[in-house]
C-alpha positions in Angstrom: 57.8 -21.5 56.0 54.6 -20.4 54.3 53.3 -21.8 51.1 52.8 -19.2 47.9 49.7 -19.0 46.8 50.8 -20.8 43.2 52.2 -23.9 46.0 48.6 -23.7 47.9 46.5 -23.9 44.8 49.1 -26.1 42.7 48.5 -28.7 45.5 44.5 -29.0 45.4 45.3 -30.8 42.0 48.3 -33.2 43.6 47.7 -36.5 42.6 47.6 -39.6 44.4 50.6 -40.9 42.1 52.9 -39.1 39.5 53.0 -40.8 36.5 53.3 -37.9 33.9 55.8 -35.0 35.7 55.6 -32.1 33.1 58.3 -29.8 34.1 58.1 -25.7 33.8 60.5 -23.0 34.6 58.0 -21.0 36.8 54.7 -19.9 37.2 54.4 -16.4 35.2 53.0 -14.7 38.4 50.8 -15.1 41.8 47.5 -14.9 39.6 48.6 -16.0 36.1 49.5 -20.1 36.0 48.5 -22.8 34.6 46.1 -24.4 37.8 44.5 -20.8 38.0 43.4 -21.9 34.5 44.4 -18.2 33.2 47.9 -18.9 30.9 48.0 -19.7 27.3 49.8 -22.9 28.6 46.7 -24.3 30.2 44.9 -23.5 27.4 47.5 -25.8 24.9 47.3 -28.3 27.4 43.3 -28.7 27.6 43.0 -28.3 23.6 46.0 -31.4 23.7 43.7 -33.5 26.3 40.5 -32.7 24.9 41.7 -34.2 21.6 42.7 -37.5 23.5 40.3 -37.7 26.0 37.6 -35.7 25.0 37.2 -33.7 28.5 35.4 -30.7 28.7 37.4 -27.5 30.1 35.3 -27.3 33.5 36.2 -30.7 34.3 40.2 -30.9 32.6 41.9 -30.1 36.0 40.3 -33.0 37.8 41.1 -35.3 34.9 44.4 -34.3 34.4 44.9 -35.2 38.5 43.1 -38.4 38.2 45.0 -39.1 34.9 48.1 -38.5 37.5 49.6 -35.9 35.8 51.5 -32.8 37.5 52.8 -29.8 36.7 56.3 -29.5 38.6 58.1 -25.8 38.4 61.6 -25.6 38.6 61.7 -21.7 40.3 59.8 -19.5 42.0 57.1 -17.2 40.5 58.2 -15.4 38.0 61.7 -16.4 37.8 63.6 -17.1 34.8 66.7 -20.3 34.0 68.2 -17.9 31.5 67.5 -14.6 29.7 67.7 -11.0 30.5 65.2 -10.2 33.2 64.2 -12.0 36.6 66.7 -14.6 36.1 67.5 -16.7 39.1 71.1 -16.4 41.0 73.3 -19.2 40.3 72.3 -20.7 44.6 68.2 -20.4 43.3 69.7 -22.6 40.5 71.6 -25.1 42.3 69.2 -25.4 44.7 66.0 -25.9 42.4 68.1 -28.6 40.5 69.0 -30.4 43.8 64.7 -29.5 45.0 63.5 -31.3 41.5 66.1 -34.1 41.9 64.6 -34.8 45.6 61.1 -34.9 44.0 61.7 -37.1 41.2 63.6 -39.8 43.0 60.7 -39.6 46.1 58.0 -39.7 43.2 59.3 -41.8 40.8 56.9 -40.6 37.4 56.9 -43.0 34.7 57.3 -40.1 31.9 58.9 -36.7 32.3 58.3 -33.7 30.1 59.4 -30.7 30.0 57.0 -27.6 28.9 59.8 -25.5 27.4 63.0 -26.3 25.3 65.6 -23.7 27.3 64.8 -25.8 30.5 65.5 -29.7 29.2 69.6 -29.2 29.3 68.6 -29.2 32.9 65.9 -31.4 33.8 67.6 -34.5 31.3 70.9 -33.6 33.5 69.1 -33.9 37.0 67.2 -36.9 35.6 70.7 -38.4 34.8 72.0 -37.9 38.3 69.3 -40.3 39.5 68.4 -44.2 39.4 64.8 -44.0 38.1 63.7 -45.2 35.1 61.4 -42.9 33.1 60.3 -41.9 29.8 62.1 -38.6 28.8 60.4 -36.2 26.4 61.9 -32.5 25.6 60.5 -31.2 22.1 58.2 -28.8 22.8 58.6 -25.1 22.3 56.6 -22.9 24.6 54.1 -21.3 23.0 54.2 -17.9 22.1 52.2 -17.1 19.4 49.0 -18.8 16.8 51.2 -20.7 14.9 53.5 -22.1 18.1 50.4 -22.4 20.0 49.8 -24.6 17.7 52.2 -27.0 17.0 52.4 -27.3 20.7 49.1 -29.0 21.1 49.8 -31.1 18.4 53.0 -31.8 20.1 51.7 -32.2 23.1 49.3 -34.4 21.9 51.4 -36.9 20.3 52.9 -37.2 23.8 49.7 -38.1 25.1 49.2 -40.7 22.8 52.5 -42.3 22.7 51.8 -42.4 26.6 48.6 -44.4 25.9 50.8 -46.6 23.8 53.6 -47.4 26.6 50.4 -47.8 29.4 51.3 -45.0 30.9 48.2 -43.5 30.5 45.1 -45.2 30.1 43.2 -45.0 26.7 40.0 -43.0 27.6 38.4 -41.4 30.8 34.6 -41.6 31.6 33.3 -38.5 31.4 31.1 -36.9 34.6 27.4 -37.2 34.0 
């Protein structure tokens, strides 16, 4: 089966090791997501890792791979868990919990969080089913406008840091010359 487009460019930045999973719902669309470097979600997650690790936004996708950090979605492009349009049938469902299940227990990340609040029912419930042991974080709100934008990079940054403070992630980067 062919790869999307989102699956072919989502795996140039596939690290060696997963140590920070941060799960999604789904890519908006074939030329809006968040390795295209086009969403207001990449943009909340550079502003989070500048803070920390004072990367510069040419160079955050290759830091965020080195820092072994991925960005895992649940369903297909464009997709929804729940709402009124483009949500998934209940066997898209089924099957993306049983697909994310597979990949966590083959990966094994040390820290798992989820990008969106209406998802983390689901990824704490897969994460359940399995016999890893990982860090489980779900309060961030997806950010939709100034003010949630945010308090998700402020979020999202106290992630990062409490990371650093377990070793999952390490407490600075070198930046390129």
């Amino acid at each position: 089966m062919k790869k999307s487009r989102v699956e072919e460019i989502r795996n140039k930045y596939y690290p060696k090791k997963i140590t920070i999973l941060f799960v999604g719902e789904s890519a908006p669309s074939e030329n809006r997501f968040f390795y295209l470097r086009n969403t207001v979600l990449y943009c909340a997650f550079f502003m989070a890792f500048r803070r920390v690790y004072s990367v510069k936004e040419d160079e955050f996708l290759e830091y965020f791979q080195k820092l072994s950090c991925f960005l895992y979605d649940l369903l297909p492009c464009g997709k929804k868990w729940s709402g009124k349009k483009k949500v998934a049938s209940e066997k898209e469902k089924k099957q993306a919990r049983a697909d994310f299940r597979e990949f966590i227990e083959e990966r094994r990340p040390k820290m798992v969080v989820t990008i969106m609040k209406r998802i983390s029912g689901v990824v704490e419930s897969e994460i359940k089913k399995t016999n890893i042991n990982t860090v489980f974080r779900n309060n961030l709100k997806f950010p939709r406008n100034s003010r949630s934008f945010c308090e998700y990079v402020e979020g999202l940054e106290k992630i990062l840091r409490e990371a650093i403070d377990l070793k999952i992630l390490p407490g600075s980067i070198l930046s390129k010359k």
